[in-house]
N, C-alpha and C positions, 0 to 999 in steps of 0.2 A: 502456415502453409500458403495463405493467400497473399503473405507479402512477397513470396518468388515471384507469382505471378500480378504484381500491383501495378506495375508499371501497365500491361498489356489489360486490365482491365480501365482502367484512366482512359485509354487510348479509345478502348470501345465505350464507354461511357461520354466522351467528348467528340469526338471526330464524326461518330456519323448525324447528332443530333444538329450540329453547328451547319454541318453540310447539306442535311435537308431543309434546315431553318435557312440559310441565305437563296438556296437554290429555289424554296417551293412557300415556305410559313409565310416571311415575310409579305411574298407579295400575293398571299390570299383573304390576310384581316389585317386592320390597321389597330384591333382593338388589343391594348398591350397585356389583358389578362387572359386571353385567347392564345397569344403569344408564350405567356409563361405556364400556359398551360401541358405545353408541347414536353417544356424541359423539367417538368414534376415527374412523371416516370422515371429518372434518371439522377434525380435528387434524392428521389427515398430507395434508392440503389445506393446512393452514393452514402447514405446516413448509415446504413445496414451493411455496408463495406466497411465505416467505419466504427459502427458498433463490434462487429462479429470480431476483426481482429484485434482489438483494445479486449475484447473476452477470451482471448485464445481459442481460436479455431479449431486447433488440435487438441482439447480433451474430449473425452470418448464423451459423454453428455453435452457436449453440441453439433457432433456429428449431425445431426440429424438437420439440425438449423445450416449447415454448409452443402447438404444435396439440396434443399428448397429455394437457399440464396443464389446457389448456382444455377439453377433450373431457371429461375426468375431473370436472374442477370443474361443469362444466354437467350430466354425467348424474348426479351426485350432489346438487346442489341445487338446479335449476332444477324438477324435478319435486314437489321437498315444499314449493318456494316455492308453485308453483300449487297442490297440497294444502292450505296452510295459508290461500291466499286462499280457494278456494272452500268447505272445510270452516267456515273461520270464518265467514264470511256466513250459512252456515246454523246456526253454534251462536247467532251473534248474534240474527238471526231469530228463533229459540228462545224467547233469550232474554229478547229484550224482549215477545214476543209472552206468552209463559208463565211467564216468568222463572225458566229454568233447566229445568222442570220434568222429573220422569224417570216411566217405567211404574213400577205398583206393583212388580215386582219389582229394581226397579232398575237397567234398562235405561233409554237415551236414548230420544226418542220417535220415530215411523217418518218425520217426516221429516228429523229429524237424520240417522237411516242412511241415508234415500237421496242425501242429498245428498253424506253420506261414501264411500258406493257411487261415487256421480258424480264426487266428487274424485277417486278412488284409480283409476277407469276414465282419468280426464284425465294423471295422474301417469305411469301405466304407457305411456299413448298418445303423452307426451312422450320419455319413453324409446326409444320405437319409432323414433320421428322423428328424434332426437339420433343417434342410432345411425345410419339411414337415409340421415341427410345430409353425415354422417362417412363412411362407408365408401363407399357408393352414389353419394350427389348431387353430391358434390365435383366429382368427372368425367363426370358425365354430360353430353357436350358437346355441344348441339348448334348445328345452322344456321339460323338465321333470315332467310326470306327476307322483303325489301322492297323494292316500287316506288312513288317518288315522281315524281309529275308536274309541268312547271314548263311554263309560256308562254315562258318568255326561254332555254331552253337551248340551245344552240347546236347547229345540225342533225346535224352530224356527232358530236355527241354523246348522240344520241339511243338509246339501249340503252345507255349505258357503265355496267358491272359496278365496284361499291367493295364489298370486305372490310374492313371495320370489324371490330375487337376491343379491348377495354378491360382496365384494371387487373389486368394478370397476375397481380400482385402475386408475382417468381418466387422470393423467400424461402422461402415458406410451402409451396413444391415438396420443400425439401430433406429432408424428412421421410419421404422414402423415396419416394417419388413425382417423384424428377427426370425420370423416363422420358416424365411426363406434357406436359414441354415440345417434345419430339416430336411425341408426337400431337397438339400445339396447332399446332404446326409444317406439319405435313400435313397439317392438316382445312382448314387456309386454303388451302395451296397450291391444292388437292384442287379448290375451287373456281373457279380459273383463271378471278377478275379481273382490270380493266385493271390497278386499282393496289390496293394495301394501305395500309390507314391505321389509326395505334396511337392511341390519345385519351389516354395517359400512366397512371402510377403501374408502372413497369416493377417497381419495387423494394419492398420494404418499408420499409425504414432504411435503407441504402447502398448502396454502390456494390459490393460485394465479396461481394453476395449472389452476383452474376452470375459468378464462379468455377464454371465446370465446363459452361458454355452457351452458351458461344460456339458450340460445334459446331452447334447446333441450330436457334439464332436465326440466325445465318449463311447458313442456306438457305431461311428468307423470299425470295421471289422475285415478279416483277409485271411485266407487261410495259412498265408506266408508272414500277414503281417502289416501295417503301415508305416510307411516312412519318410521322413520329414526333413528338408533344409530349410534355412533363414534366407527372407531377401532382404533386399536394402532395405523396403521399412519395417521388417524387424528389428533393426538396430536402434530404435531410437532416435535416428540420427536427422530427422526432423522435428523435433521437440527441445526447446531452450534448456538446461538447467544449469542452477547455479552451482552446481560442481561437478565434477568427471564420472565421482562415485556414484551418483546418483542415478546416471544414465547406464551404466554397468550394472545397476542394482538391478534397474529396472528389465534389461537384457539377460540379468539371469532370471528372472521371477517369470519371463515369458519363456524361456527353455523350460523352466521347471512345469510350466502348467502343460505343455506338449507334450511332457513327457508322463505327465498324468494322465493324459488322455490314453494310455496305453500306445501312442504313437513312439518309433524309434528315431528319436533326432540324432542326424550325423552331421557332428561338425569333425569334416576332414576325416572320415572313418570312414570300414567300409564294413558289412556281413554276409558272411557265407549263406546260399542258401541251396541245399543238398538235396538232389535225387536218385540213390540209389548212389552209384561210383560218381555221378557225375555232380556240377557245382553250379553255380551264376552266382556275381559278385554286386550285391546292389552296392553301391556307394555314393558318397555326397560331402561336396565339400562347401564352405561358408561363402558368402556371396563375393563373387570377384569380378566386378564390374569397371568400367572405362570414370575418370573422375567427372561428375562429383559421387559418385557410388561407391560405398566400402571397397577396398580389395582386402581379405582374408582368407581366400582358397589357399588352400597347400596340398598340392597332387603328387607331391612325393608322400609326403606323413598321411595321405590319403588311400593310397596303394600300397604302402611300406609290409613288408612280407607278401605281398602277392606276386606270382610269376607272371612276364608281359602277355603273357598267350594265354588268362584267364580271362572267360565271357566276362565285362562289365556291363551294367546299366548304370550310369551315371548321373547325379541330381545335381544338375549348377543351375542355379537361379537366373542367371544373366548370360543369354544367348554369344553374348560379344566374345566370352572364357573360352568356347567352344575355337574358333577361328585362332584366336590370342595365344593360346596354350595348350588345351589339350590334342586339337591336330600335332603340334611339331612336338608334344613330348611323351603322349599316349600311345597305344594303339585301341584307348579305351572302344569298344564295337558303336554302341552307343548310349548317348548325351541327349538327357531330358532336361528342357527351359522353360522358361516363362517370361516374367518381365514386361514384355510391350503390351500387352493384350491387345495387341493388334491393333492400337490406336483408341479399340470401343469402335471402330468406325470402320465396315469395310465394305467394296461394290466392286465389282467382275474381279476379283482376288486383288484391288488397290484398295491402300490406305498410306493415310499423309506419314505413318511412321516407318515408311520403306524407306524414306530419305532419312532418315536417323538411322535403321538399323539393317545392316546386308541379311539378314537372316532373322527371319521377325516373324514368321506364321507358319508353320505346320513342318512338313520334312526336308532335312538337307542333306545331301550326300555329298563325300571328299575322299575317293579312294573306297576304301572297304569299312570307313566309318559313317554313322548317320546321329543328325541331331533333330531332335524333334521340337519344334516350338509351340506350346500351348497358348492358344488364342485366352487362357483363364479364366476363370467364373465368378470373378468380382468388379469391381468398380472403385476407384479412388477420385475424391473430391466428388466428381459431376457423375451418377448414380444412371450411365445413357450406356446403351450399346444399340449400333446398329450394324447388321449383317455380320461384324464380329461375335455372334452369340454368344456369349457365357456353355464356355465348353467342358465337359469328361472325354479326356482320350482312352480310349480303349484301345490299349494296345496289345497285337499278338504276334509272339515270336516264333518265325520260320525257321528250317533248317535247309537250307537251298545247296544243291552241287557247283551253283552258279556266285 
């Protein structure tokens, strides 16, 4: 997994330490062990970047070792990377404005300092956060509630309670925080809705992360039910093998453990669920994302025997299917997501994955349908959430005139 992103850790590992060394090291000691002292941080980064993936990153027993490498790489470089951007703007500034110029004593001039004041205040404020969202945000769980209103819901459905939760992602637990899939376990029960619904990505890489949790996912419980789609990394489809079978193998051996858990996994199916004369149609189709992301939905053989004017709730993993497909070929009511988790990262309702995703946090309306996006209750690779909390949607369906 950390070779996707190899390039842009080099980048952070080289650029900001070269930049503070010409702009600041250099001309504070002339002594060259003082000097190489600067770039040892960044070396046994660099050794540990190159240990971790020469061991494959992605088996569930080092999971544990890729939140710590990540935690460590990011409060070490991410903060002199924003130093070096915002300091340098103001030497540039400087520069072109004065060109270079210094006080007669040979100090920089007062707005060069304040702006380095202003870097090194952002630097330490980064840290705070990193730190923050590592130890604190991770778990901070909470419940989100939501009421959506519809004209066509069927009366006796009128108050029905859905637990929504997304991308456990339950690798990234094994880092000493297994205990944590308990308390995920019980914040939902806790809520006693009709049914429980997973919007996919149970796994990080495989199937074998799920050793040691059956006991816990096992007692998910609903009086309608829980039920379960695949996202992209349940597929496998980040993990090498040296044959095709292999990764099929391992794809059915994680359906099957789902389906142990007493959860109903639906790939491209849907079921009835009955009150009294009246119905709602939960269904769920296999992950149908924009590439590099599997596409496997099929919303005909998803629907197939149902008539257009039956209430769905629908489970696609990947918000984008929503916009793509089921607006122009549906009148599905609504479309539960997951996927972005909201970056991990959110402040006055932004986060840097709105430029990636038109539809990326909480509810959207198009007409008389709505899709709901769950911010998730997991973490993939770097084990940080801030202001995007690790969420349960609690959702409850109205029957509105309007």
């Amino acid at each position: 997994m950390l070779l996707r992103i190899l390039l842009l850790i080099i980048l952070l590992l080289i650029l900001p330490d070269i930049y503070i060394y010409l702009v600041y090291i250099r001309h504070w000691t002339q002594k060259k062990w003082l000097r190489f002292l600067w770039f040892l941080p960044s070396i046994g980064i660099t050794i540990a970047t190159a240990v971790i993936i020469a061991s494959n990153d992605m088996l569930p027993e080092h999971q544990a070792w890729v939140s710590i490498y990540m935690y460590t790489l990011l409060l070490f470089c991410a903060p002199k990377a924003l130093f070096m951007v915002i300091d340098g703007i103001g030497q540039g500034i400087n520069w072109m404005v004065t060109g270079g110029m210094k006080t007669r004593d040979g100090y920089d001039c007062l707005f060069v300092r304040i702006i380095r004041i202003v870097a090194m205040a952002i630097a330490l404020f980064a840290i705070a956060l990193l730190s923050f969202g590592y130890f604190i945000g991770r778990n901070h769980y909470v419940v989100h509630q939501q009421t959506f209103y519809f004209a066509d819901l069927p009366k006796q459905f009128d108050g029905y309670r859905i637990a929504q939760f997304s991308d456990m992602h339950i690798g990234t637990l094994r880092d000493g925080h297994e205990e944590d899939a308990r308390t995920i376990v019980d914040l939902i029960n806790a809520q006693k809705c009709d049914a429980i619904l997973f919007t996919g990505d149970l796994v990080n890489h495989q199937s074998a992360e799920l050793d040691g949790f059956r006991r816990d996912l096992n007692k998910l419980h609903a009086p309608d039910g829980v039920y379960a789609v695949m996202g992209n990394h349940d597929y496998s489809m980040y993990i090498r093998y040296p044959k095709e079978e292999e990764r099929a193998a391992d794809v059915k051996e994680l359906q099957h453990r789902i389906r142990s858990y007493g959860w109903t996994l639906l790939l491209n199916e849907h079921r009835v669920i009955r009150r009294g004369t009246d119905s709602l149609i939960i269904a769920g189709v296999e992950n149908d994302g924009r590439p590099p992301f599997p596409a496997y939905g099929d919303l005909p053989k998803t629907m197939k025997g149902l008539k257009r004017s039956c209430f769905t709730v629908l489970l696609s993993h990947d918000p984008t299917h929503w916009r793509r497909n089921i607006i122009p070929q549906t009148n599905i009511q609504l479309t539960l997501s997951g996927h972005t988790h909201a970056g991990q990262f959110k402040v006055f309702g932004w986060s840097p994955v709105s430029y990636v995703y038109r539809e990326w946090s909480g509810a959207y309306t198009e007409g008389n349908q709505i899709l709901n996006v769950s911010d998730g209750i997991g973490a993939v690779m770097f084990p940080f959430r801030f202001g995007a909390w690790p969420e349960v949607n609690v959702i409850t369906l109205r029957r509105s005139e309007k």
